[in-house]
KEKE-3310 file (N, C-alpha, C; in steps of 0.2 Angstrom, whole numbers, plus 5000, padded with zeros to 4 digits):
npx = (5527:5523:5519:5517:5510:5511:5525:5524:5516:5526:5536:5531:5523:5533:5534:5525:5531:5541:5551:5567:5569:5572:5565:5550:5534:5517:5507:5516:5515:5525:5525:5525:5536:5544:5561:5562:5554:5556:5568:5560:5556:5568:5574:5564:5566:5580:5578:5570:5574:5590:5599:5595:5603:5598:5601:5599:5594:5575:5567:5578:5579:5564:5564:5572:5566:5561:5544:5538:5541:5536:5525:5528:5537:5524:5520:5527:5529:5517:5517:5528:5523:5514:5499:5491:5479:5475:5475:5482:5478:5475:5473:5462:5458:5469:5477:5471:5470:5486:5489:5482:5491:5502:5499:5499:5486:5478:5475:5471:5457:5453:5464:5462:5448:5451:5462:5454:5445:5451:5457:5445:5441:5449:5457:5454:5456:5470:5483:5487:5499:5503:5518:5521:5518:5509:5494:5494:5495:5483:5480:5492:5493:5481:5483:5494:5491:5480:5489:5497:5488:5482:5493:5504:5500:5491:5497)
npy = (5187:5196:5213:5221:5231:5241:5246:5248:5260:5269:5268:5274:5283:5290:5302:5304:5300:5302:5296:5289:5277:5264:5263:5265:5274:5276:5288:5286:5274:5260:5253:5238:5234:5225:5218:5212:5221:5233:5230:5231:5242:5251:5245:5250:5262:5265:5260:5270:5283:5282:5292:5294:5290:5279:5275:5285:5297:5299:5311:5317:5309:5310:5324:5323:5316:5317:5323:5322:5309:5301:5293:5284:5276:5272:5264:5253:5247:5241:5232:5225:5220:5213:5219:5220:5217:5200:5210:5221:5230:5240:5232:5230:5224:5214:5226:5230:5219:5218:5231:5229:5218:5226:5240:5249:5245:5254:5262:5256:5254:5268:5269:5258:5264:5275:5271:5262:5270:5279:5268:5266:5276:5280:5274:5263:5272:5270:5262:5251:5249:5263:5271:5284:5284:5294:5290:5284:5294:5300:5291:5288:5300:5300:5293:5294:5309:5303:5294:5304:5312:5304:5296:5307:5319:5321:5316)
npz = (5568:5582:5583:5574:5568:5576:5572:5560:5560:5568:5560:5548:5553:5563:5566:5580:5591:5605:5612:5611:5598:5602:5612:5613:5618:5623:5629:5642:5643:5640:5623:5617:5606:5595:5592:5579:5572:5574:5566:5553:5553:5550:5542:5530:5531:5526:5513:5507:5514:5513:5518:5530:5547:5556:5569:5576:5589:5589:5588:5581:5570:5565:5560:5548:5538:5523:5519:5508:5506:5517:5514:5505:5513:5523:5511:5510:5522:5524:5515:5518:5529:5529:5530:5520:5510:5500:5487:5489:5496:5509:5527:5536:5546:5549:5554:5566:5573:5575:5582:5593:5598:5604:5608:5623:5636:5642:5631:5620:5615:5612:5601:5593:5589:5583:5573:5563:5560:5549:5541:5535:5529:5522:5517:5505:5494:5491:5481:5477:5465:5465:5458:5466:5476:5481:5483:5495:5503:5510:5520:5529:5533:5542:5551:5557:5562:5572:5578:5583:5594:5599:5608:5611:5611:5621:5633)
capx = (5528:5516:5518:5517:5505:5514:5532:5521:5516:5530:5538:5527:5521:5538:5536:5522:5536:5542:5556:5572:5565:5571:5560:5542:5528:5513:5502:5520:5516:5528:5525:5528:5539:5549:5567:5564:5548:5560:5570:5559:5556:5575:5577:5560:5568:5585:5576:5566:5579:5597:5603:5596:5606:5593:5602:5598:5587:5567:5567:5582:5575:5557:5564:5575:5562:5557:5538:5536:5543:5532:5519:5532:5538:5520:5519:5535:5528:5511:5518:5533:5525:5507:5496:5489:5475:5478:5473:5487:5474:5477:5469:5459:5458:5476:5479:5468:5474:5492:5488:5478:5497:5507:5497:5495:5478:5475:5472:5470:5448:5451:5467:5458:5443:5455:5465:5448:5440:5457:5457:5438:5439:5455:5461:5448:5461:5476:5482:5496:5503:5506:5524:5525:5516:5505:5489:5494:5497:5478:5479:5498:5493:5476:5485:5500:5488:5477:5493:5501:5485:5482:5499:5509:5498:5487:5502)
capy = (5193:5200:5217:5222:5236:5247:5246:5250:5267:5270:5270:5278:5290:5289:5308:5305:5297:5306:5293:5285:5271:5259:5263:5270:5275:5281:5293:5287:5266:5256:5248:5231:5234:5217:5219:5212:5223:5239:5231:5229:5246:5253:5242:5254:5269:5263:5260:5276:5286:5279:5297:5295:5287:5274:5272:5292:5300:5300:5317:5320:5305:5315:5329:5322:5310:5321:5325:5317:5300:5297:5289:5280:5273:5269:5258:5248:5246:5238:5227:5219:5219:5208:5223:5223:5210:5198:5213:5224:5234:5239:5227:5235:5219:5215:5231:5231:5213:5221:5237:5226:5217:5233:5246:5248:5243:5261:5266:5252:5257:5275:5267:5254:5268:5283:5269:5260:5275:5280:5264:5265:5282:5283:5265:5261:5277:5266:5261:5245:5250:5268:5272:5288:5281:5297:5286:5282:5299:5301:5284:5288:5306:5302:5287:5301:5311:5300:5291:5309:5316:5298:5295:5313:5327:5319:5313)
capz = (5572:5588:5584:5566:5566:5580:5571:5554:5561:5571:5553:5543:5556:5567:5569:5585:5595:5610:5614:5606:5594:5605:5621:5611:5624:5621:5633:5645:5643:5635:5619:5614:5598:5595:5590:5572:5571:5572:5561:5547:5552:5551:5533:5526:5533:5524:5509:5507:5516:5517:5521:5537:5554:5559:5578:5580:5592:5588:5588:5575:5565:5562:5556:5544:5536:5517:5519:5500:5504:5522:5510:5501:5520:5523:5506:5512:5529:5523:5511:5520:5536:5528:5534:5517:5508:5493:5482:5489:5499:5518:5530:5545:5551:5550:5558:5573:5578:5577:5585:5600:5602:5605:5614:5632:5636:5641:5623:5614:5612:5606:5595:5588:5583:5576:5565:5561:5554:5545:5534:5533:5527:5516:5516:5498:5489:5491:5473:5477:5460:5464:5461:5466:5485:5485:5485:5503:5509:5514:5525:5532:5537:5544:5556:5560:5566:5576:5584:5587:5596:5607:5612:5611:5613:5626:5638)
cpx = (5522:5517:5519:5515:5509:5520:5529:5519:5521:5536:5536:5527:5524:5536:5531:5526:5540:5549:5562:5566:5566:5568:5552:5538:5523:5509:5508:5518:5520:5523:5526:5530:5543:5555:5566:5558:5552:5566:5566:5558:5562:5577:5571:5563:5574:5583:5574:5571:5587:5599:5603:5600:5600:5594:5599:5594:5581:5565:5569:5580:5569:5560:5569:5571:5560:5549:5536:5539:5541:5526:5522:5533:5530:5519:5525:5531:5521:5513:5524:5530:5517:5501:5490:5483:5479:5479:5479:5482:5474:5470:5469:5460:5466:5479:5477:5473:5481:5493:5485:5486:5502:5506:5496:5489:5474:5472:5473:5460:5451:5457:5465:5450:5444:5456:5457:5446:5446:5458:5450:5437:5444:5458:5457:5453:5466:5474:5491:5500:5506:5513:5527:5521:5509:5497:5490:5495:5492:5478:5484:5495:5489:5478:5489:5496:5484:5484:5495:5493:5482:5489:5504:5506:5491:5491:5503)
cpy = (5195:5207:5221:5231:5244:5250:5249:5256:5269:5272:5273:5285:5291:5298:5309:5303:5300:5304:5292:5280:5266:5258:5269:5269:5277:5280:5290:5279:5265:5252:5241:5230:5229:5219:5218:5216:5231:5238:5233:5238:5251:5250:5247:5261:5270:5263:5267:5283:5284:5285:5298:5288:5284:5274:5279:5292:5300:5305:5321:5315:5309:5319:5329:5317:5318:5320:5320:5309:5298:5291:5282:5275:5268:5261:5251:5245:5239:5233:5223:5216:5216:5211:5225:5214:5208:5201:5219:5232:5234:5236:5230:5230:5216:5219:5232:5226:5213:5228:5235:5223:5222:5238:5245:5248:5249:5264:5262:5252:5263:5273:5262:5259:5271:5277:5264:5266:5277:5273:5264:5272:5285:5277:5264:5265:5275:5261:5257:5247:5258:5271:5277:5287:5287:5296:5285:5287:5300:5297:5286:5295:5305:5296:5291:5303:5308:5297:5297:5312:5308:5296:5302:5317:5327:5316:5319)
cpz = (5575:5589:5578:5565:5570:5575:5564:5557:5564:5564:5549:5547:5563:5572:5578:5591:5597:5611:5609:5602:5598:5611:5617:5616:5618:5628:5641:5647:5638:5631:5619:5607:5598:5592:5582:5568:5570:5567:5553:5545:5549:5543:5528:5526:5528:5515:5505:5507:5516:5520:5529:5541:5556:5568:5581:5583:5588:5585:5580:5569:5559:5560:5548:5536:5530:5517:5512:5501:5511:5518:5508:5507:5523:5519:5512:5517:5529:5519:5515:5526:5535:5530:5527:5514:5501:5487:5482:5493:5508:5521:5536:5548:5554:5555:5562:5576:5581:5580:5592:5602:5604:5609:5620:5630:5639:5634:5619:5611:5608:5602:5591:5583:5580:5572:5563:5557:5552:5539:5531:5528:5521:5513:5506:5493:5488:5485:5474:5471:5459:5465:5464:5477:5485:5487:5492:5506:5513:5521:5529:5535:5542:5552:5559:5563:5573:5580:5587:5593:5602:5610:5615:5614:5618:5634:5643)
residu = (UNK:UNK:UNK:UNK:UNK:UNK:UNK:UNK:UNK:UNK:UNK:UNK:UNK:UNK:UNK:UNK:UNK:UNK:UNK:UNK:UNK:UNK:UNK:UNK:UNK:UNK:UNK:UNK:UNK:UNK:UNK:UNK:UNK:UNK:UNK:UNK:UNK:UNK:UNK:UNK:UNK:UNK:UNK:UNK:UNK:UNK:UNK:UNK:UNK:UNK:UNK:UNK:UNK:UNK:UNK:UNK:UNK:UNK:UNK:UNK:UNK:UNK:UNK:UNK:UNK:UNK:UNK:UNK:UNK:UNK:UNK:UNK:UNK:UNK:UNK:UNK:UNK:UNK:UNK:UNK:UNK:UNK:UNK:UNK:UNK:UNK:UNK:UNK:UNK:UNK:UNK:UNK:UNK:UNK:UNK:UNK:UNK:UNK:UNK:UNK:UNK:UNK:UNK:UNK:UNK:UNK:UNK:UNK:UNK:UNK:UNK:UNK:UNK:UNK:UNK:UNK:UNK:UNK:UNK:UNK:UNK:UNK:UNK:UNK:UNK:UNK:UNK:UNK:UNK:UNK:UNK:UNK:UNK:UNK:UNK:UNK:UNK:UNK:UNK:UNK:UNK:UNK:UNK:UNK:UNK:UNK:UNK:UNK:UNK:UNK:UNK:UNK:UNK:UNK:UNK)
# end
């Protein structure tokens, strides 16, 4: 898959997403989300959440998403989607190299340095064995915000 990393925040920190899920922009360039890269998205969302309608708007999605199970959506995202190292720890490298195939090339620097300092800085507190996910919430909040303040609230 060549766009792992977009589809991995897009699910975890869906709520930065302006658009339907099937047309994601950010700062008003199209993404390169691959069809089965939103699936894998739609089977964590499904997992985590069955109560939500995956086809829904973006909008009504985000707000239906329970606050205590984005972390959990994270986990999901990092482990199906190979985004994590042998030891079950999120992989910066990983997720640069999939964050350089999906963004417009207008903000793939400052998206490459916000999600870089977000595993560098919370990524090490991720606990692969955490069942209840809230080890990941530092990492999932800290990439939410950064995606939502380079693609949303700079557009």
């Amino acid at each position: 898959m060549n766009s792992l990393a977009v589809s991995f925040i897009l699910g975890v920190f869906c709520v930065s997403l302006s658009t339907s899920m099937k047309d994601p922009t950010c700062r008003g360039q199209k993404m390169e989300v691959a069809e089965p890269d939103m699936q894998v998205w739609k089977d964590c969302l499904k997992e985590i959440a069955p109560e939500i309608n995956t086809e829904d708007d973006q909008a009504k999605i985000e707000k239906k998403i329970p606050k205590e199970k984005m972390a959990c959506l994270g986990k999901c995202f990092m482990m199906k989607e190979g985004l994590v190292d042998d030891k079950g720890m999120p992989s910066k490298d990983m997720m640069m190299t999939k964050i350089n195939a999906t963004m417009p090339m207008e903000v793939m620097e400052e998206m490459d340095s916000a999600m870089g300092k977000c595993v560098d800085e919370t990524g090490k507190g991720v606990d692969p064995n955490d069942p209840t996910c809230m080890t990941y919430q530092p990492l999932t909040q800290c990439m939410m915000v950064a995606f939502m303040e380079i693609c949303k609230l700079k557009d």
